[in-house]
N, C-alpha and C positions, 0 to 999 in steps of 0.2 A: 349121412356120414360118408366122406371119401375114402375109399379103400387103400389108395396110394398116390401118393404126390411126387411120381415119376421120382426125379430127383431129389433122394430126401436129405442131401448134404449130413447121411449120417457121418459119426465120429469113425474115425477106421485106427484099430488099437496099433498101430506099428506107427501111429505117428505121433511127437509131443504134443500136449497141450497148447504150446505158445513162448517166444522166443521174444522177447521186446526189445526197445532200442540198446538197453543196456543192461549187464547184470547175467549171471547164467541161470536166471526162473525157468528151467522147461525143467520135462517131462522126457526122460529115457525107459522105455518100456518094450517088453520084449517080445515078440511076437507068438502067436501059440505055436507055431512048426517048431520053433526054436534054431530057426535059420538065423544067422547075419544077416542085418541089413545089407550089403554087400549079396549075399546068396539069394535074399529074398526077392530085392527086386529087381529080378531078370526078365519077369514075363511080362506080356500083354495085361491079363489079368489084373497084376498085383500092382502093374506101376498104375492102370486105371485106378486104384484105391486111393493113392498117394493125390492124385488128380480130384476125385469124390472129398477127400479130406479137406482138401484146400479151400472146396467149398463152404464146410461147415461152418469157419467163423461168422459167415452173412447171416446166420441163425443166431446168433451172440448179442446183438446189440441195444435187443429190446430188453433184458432179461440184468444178468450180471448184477455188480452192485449199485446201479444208479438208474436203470432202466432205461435208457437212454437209446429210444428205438430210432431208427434211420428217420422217419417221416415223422414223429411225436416229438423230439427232444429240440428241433430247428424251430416249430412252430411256437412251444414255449417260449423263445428268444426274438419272435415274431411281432406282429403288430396286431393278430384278428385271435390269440387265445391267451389265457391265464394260464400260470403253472398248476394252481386248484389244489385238491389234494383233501384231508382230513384237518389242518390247522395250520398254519405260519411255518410250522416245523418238521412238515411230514413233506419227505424228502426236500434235506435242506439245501443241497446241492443244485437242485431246480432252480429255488428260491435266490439262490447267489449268484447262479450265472445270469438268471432275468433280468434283478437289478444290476447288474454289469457291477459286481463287488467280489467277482470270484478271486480267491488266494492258492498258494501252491498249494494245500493242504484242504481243499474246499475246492475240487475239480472234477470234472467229468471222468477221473483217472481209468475205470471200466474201457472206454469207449476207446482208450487209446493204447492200454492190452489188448483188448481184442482186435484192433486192427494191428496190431504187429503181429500179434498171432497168425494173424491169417497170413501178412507179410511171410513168416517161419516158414509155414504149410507150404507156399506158390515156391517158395526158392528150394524146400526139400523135394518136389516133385520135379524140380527141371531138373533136380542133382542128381537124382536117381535114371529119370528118362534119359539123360546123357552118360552116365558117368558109370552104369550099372548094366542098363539094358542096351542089349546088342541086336535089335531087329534084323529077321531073319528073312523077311517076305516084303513086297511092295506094299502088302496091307498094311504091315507091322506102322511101316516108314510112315505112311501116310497119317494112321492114327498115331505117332509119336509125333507126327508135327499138327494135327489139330489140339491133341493134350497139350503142346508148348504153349499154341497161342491162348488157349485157353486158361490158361497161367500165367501167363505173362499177362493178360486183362485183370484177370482176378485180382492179382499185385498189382495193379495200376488200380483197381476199385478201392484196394485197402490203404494204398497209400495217396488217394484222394481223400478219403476220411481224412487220415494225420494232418493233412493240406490243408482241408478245409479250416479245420479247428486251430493248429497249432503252428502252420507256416514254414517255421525252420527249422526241420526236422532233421533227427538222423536217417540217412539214405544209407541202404545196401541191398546189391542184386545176388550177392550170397551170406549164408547166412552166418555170426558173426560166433567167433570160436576163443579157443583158450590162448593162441597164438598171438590175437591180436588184444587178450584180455578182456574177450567181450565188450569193448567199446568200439562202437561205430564213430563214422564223422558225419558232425553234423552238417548242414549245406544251407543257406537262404532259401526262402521261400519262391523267390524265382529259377534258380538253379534246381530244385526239387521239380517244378512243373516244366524245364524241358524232359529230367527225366522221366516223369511220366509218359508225355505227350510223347516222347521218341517210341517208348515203348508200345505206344496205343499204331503208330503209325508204323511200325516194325508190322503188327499183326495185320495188319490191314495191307501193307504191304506183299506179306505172305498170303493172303487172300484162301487160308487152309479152313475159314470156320464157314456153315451154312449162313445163308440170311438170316434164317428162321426151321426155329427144329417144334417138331411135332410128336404126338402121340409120349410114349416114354421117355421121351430126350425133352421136354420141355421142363426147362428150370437150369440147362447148358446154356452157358456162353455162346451169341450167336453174333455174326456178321454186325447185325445194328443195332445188338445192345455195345458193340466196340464204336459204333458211329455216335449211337448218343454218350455212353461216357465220354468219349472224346469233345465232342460239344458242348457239354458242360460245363469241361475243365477250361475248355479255349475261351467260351467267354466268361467262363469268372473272371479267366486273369486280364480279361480284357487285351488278348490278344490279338487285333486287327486283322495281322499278317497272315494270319490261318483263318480268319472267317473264310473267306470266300473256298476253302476245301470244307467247313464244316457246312457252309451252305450247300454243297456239292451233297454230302455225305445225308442231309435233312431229305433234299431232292430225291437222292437216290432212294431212299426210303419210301417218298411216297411215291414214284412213279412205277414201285415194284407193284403194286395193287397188293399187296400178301395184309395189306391194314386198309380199316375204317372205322370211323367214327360209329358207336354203339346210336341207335335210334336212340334209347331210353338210356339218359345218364344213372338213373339210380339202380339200373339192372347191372353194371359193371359192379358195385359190389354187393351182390348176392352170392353165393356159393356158385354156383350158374354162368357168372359173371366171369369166376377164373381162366383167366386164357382167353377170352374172349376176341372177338377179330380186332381191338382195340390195343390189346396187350401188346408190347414189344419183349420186355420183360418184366417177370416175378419173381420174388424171392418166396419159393413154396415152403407153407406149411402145411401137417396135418395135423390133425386127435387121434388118431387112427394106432391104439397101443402105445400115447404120446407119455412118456413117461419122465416130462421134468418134473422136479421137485425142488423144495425149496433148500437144500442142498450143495446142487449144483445145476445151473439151468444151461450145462452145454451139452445136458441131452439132446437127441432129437425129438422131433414130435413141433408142439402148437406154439402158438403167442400167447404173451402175455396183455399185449397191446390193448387188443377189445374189452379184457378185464378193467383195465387200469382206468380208461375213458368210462365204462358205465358211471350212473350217479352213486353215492354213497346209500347201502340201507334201502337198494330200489325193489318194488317188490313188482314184477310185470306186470302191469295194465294192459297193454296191447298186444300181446301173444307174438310180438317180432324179437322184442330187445329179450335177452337175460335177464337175471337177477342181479344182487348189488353187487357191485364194482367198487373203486375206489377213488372216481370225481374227479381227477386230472383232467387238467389239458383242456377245462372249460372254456366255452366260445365266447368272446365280446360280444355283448347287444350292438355295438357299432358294426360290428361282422356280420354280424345279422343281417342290419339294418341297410346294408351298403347291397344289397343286393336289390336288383329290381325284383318285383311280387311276382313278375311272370317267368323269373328262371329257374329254371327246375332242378338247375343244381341248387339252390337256397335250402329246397328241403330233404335234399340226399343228401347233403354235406354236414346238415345240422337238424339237431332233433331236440327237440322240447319234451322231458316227460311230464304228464300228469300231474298238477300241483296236488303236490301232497300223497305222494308215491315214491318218495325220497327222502332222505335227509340233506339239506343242504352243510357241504363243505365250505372249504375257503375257498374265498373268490369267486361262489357260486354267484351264476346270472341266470342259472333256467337256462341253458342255453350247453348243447353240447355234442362231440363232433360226431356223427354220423355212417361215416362211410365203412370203420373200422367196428363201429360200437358192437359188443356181444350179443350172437344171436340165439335163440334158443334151439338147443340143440348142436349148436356149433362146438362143443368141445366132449358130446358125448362117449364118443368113443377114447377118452383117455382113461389111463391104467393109473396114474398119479397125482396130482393137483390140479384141479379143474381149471382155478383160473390161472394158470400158466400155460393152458394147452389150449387154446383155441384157433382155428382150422384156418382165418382168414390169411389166406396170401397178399404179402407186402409188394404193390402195382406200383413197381417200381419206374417202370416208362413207358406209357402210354401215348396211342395217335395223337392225340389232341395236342402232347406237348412237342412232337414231331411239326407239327403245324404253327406252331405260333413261336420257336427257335427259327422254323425256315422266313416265318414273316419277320420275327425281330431280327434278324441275319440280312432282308436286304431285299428278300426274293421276290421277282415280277411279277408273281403271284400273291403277292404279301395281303392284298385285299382278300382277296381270295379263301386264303389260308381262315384270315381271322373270322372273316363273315360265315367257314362252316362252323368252328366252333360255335358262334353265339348261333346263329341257327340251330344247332341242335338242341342249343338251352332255352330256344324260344326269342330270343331276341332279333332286336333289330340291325342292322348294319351302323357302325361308328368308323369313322377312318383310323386306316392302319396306321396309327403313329406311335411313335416309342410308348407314349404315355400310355396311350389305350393299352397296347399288348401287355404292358405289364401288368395292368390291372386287373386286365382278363384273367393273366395268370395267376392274380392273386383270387378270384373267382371260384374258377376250373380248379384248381388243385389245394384248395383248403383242406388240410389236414395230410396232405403230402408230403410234407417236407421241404418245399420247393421257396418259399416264400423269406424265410431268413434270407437265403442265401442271393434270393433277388435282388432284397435290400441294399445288401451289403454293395456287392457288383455292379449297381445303379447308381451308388451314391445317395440313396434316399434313407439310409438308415440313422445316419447321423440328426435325421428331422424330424422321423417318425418313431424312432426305438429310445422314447426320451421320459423321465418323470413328471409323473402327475399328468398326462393325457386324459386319464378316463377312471373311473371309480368301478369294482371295489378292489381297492390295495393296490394300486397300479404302483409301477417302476416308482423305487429309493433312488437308483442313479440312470446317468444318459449315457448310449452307448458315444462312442468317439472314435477316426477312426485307429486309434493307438488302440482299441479294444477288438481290431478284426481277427487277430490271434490270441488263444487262450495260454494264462501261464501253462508251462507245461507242471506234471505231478513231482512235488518236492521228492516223492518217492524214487524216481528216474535219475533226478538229478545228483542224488543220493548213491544211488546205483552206479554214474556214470566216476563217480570221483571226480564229481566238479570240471568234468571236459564238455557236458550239454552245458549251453549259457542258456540260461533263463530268458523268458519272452517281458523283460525290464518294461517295454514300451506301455504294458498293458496297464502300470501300476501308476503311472503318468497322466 
């Protein structure tokens, strides 16, 4: 059992709920001193809560009403797993966005509350640290300008969600009031990712966050988790003109030494594994007094992730995995199979139970993801629904993919880079060409998350994310790329009095 997971992005009561693109849904709550916000946040202290809150939404995403976890809900839309689940019907939201037939009314809608929530949270914390608090000391100064950057990333992480999924979104850097009737403007999907990326390159510019924080501070915004978000965003959008500063930013990563590739891939996700010299960053969980419920799960405390992956009805045979789960997110036999026998990520990534220690769900293949799966003991110390609270931290950017963004980026060392990877998984050397690196990636980071969004930004999605590829139940429709933005929630639109326009292209 972990006792604490440094930064536990709890809820902090002086802040709302969640602020969305349209509509006034939040939350006005009053503090226990019974200060104004205005009197409240004057100090050191209390603007760091505002900063701690912002974090919280990153805890949001597995959970909510669609479950729809950062690294679990991409791979469902992927080529190497099944939505799975208990029948055709259990969560059907899954099942719509897989076969590319999602409707305004039939959306991931959770996932794009909670990232504007988080949006809400990053813009009340600059308002406050500016607008409130009057730093007294050089200290003060100093730590009000690593809390900025470290908000202003955050808000670039949440409003890369909105990007990723829904493209042309409403943008704002404050947050949106009675004055202007709660409606924001909306912006293109290109004009949305300068302003991220200015944002990303503002903080980096200000050069006010560490590389890398340790001991209590791990789970903060640091120097290169702003280098890898940045890199992410520049080459989705397939921005050339800034590779060569993202390849800069890859480099400078690794010639820091502060990372290395783990010996043992399936040691990174053990409990053990957390933090590991590999980590860049995590989104921590604990069990540790975790007290979501089914309620409302913007507790703090565990995952639900590990739950959702075990098989349906499992009862432990091997004294690693938990007990039953609920079958999601099942792996293709072709996923399997596409693995050479001697990479040792094959059997860290994916796990076979027991025939006949299960019940099989939908879409079952015997076949299922690995890295996340509930372990025993993993959620012991929770105070409220077991499978909601399990301890595993979400490995959100890892060496390995420092390494094969600086090869697919361009870099002299691009052999190099690629050949430690597969070395470490036992392999032999392939040349560094486009094709190999992405495959690798699709390898190395099964059940990450990473793998959608490859497709997409390759071009190779529109050949591989298509129906009737593979049995059982595979894809009703093909993606296209009129489907790389999701309609946005009728509910917004509703919200918005008809000034958000709909994402039309997707229903074409």
């Amino acid at each position: 059992m972990k006792i604490a997971k440094y930064i536990s992005y709890a809820a902090i009561a002086a802040i709302g709920a969640g602020l969305t693109s349209c509509g006034s849904d939040w939350l006005d709550i009053t503090n226990n001193t019974q200060d104004t916000i205005e009197d409240y946040y004057t100090s050191d202290a209390n603007i760091f809560q505002s900063v701690v809150a912002a974090y919280d939404p990153l805890h949001w995403f597995d959970y909510a009403n669609n479950y729809t976890g950062l690294n679990i809900y991409p791979e469902v839309l992927a080529d190497q797993c099944f939505p799975g689940g208990g029948d055709v019907n259990d969560m059907n939201q899954w099942k719509t966005v897989f076969n590319f037939e999602t409707t305004a009314t039939i959306v991931l809608d959770s996932n794009y509350s909670n990232a504007y929530s988080g949006v809400k949270r990053c813009n009340d914390a600059l308002h406050y640290m500016f607008d409130f608090w009057k730093p007294s000391t050089q200290q003060e100064l100093d730590n009000r300008a690593r809390y900025e950057s470290e908000v202003l990333a955050l808000r670039a992480f949440f409003y890369n969600q909105l990007w990723h999924w829904w493209g042309n979104i409403v943008y704002y850097d404050k947050n949106l009031s009675a004055s202007n009737g709660f409606i924001g403007t909306q912006y293109t999907a290109d004009e949305v990712y300068e302003f991220i990326v200015k944002d990303l390159e503002k903080v980096i510019a200000d050069n006010k966050l560490p590389e890398k924080c340790e001991g209590q501070e791990l789970g903060r915004v640091t120097k290169h988790f702003v280098y890898m978000l940045y890199t992410e965003i520049v080459m989705y959008q397939k921005d050339q003109s800034r590779y060569p500063k993202a390849l800069e930013y890859m480099e400078d990563i690794i010639s820091s030494n502060k990372y290395d590739l783990m010996d043992d891939f399936a040691a990174i996700w053990d409990v053990s594994g957390e933090w590991c010299r590999e980590s860049v960053f995590e989104i921590n969980y604990s069990d540790y007094l975790a007290n979501r419920n089914w309620s409302w799960g913007g507790t703090c405390g565990g995952t639900v992730v590990p739950g959702m992956i075990l098989p349906r009805g499992y009862k432990s045979t091997d004294g690693i995995h938990d007990n039953t789960g609920w079958g999601f997110c099942t792996v293709r036999k072709s996923t399997f199979d596409s693995y050479d026998p001697a990479d040792q990520r094959r059997d860290a990534s994916i796990w076979q139970p027991e025939e006949g220690s299960y019940q099989a769900g939908y879409q079952d293949t015997g076949y299922f993801l690995a890295k996340y799966a509930g372990r025993i003991g993993g959620n012991a110390g929770q105070i409220a629904d077991a499978i909601l609270n399990y301890n595993n931290n979400l490995r959100l950017y890892r060496f390995s993919e420092v390494l094969l963004n600086a090869a697919e980026l361009g870099s002299p060392n691009k052999q190099d880079y690629l050949d430690r990877v597969r070395r470490r998984a036992h392999l032999d050397p392939v040349p560094a060409t486009l094709d190999n690196i992405i495959q690798e990636r699709a390898w190395e980071f099964l059940g990450e998350g990473k793998r959608y969004w490859d497709l997409i930004r390759t071009g190779l999605a529109k050949d591989l994310l298509v129906k009737g590829n593979e049995i059982p139940d595979d894809r009703t429709g093909n993606y296209t790329d009129n489907k790389k933005y999701l309609p946005f929630p009728q509910s917004e639109i509703d919200n918005c009095h008809g000034t958000l326009k709909q994402n039309d292209q997707y229903f074409q």
